[in-house]
C-alpha positions as CSV (number, residue, x, y, z in Angstrom):
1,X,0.0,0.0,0.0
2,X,1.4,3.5,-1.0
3,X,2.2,5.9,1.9
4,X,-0.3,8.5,2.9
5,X,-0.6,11.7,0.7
6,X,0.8,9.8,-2.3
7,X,-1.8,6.5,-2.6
8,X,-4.3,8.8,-4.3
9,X,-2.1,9.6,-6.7
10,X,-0.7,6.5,-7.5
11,X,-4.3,5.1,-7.7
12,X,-5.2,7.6,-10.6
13,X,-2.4,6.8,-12.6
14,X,-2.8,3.6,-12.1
15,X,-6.0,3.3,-13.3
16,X,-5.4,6.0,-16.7
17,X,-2.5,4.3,-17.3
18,X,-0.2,7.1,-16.9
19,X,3.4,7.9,-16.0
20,X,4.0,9.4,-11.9
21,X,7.2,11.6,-12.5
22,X,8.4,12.7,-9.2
23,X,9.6,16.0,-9.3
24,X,12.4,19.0,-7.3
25,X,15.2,21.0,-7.9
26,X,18.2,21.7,-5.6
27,X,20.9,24.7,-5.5
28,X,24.9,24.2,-5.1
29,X,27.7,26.8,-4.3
30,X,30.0,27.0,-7.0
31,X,32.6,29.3,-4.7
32,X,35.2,27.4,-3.0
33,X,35.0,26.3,0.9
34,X,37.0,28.9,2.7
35,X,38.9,27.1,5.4
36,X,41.3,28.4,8.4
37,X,45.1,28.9,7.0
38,X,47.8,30.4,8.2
39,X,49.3,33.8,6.6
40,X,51.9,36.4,7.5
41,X,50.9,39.4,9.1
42,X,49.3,41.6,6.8
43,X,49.0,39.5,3.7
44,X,45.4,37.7,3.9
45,X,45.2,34.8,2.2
46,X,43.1,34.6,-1.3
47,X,41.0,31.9,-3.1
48,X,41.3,32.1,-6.6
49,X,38.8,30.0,-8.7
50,X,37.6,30.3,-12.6
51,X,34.2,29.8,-12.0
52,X,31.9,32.3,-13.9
53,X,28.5,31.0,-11.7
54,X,28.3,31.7,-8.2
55,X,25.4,29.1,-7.6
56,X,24.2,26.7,-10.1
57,X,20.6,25.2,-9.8
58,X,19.7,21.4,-10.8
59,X,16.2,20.0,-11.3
60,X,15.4,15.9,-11.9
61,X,11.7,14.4,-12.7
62,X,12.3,10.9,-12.2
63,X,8.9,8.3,-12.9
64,X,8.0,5.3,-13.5
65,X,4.3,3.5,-15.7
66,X,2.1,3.3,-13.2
67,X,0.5,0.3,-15.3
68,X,3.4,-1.2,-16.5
69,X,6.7,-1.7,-14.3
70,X,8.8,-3.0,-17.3
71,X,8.9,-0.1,-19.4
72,X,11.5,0.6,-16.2
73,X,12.0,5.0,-14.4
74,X,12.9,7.0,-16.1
75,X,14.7,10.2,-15.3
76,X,15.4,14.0,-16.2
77,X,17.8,16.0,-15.4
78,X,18.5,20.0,-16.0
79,X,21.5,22.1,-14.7
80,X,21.5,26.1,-15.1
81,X,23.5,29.1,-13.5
82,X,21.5,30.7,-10.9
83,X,18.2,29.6,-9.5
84,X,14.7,28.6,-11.0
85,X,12.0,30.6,-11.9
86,X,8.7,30.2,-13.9
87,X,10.4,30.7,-17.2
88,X,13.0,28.0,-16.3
89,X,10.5,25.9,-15.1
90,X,8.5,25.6,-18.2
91,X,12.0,24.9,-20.0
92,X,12.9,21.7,-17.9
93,X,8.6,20.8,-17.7
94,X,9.3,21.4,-22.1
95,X,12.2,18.7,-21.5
96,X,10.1,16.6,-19.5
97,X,7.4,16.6,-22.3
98,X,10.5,15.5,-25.0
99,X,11.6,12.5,-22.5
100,X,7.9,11.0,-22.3
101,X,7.1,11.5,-25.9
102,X,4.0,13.4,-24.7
103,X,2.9,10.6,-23.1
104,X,0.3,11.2,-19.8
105,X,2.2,12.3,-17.5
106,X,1.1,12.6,-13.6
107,X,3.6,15.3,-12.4
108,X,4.0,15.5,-8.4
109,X,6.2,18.3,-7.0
110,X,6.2,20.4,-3.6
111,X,4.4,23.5,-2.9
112,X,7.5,26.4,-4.5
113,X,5.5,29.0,-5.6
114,X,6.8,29.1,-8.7
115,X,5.3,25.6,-9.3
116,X,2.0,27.5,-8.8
117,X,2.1,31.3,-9.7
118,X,-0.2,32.4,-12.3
119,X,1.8,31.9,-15.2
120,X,2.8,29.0,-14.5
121,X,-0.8,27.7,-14.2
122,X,-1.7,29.5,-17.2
123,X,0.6,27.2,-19.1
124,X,0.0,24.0,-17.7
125,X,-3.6,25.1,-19.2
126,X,-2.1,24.1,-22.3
127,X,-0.4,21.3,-21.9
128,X,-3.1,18.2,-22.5
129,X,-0.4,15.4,-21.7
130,X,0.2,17.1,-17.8
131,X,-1.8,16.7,-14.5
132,X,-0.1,18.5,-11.7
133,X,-0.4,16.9,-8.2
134,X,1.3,18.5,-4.9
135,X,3.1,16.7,-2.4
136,X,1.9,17.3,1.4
137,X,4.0,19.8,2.9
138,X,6.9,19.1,5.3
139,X,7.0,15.5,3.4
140,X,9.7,15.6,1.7
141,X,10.6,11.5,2.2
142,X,7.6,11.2,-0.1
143,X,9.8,12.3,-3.0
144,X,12.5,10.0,-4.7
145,X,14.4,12.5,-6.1
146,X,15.4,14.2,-2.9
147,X,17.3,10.2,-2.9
148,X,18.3,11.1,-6.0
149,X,20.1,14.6,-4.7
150,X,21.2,13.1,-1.4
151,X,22.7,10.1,-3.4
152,X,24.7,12.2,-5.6
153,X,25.6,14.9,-2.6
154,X,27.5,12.0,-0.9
155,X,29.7,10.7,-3.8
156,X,30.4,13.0,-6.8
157,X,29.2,16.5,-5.1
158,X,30.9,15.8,-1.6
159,X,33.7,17.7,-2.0
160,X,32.3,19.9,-3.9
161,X,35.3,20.2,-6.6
162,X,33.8,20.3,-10.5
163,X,30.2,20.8,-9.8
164,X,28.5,21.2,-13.1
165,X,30.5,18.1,-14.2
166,X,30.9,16.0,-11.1
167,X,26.6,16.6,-10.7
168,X,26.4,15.2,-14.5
169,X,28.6,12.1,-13.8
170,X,26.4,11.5,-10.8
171,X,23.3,11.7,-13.0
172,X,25.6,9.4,-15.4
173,X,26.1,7.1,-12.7
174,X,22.6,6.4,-11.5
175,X,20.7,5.9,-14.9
176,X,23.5,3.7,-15.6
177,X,22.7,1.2,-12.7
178,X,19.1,-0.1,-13.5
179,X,18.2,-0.9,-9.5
180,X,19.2,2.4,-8.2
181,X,16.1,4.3,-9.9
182,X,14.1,1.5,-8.8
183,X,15.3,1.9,-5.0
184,X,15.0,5.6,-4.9
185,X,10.9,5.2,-5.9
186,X,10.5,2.5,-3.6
187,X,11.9,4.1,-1.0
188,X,9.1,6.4,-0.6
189,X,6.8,3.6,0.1
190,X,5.2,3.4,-3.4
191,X,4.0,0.1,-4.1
192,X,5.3,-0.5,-8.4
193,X,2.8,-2.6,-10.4
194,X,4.2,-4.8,-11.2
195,X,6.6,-5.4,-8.8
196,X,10.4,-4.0,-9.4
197,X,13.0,-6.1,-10.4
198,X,15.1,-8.3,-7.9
199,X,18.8,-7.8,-6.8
């Protein structure tokens, strides 16, 4: 049985055979970690870097049929300078859209207000292949791809070195291994018609 707050959804797409895509975004410093050196009196120490972003933004959508388990998650991913807003939004829900073929597509994200300002609305209006569904607040072990973010924050992000690349090979990493996708939508409790594949 699903958790609480997602069942519902799971049961409609279940029944109009549609695709649940899990969706969030997360921000990462691109300045170097200052840390405590040692100098000589009156020369302070300097970080030098080449980085022309002070903060990059990421976004994943990751799903999976909610009819049919062996068509196997899939997921998104979308890296930018700077943070999201409704424009940038519509560019990654646009990429979504490309990945599922404009499939039906049961899109479940937190409460961000830029998931649900005006404009926002006002194109999903238009969009006949998306349903948007919003995840109980303060849940936020209801969503895979916070996994997803914590999975790649502990091996390719964690020392922070390379992040535009290093966040990419993580993404690399985990559509590469066909369980991992799997684990991070059953971790939320989901129940996966049919089930998901063994180890």
């Amino acid at each position: 049985m699903g958790r609480p707050g997602v069942a519902p959804h799971q049961k409609r797409a279940v029944k109009k055979r549609v695709w649940l895509v899990f969706y969030d975004e997360s921000g990462v410093s691109l300045l170097p970690q200052v840390r405590r050196t040692y100098a000589p009196r009156g020369h302070t120490p300097t970080l030098r870097h080449r980085l022309n972003w002070k903060r990059a933004g990421m976004a994943a959508a990751l799903g999976y049929h909610a009819a049919d388990g062996g068509r196997g998650p899939r997921l998104c991913f979308h890296l930018k300078p700077g943070s999201y807003d409704t424009i940038s939004l519509t560019e990654v829900l646009e990429q979504v859209k490309t990945i599922y073929a404009g499939e039906p597509v049961v899109l479940v994200r937190d409460g961000l207000a830029a998931h649900w300002s005006r404009s926002m609305q006002a194109w999903t209006a238009g969009q006949d292949w998306l349903t948007l569904e919003r995840l109980p607040a303060y849940a936020p072990e209801l969503n895979p791809v916070e996994g997803l973010w914590s999975a790649i924050w502990t091996h390719e992000l964690a020392n922070l070195a390379g992040v535009a690349d290093a966040a990419e090979c993580g993404i690399h990493r985990v559509c590469s291994n066909e369980q991992l996708p799997w684990s991070l939508l059953t971790r939320t409790g989901l129940t996966i018609h049919p089930e998901t594949p063994k180890n």
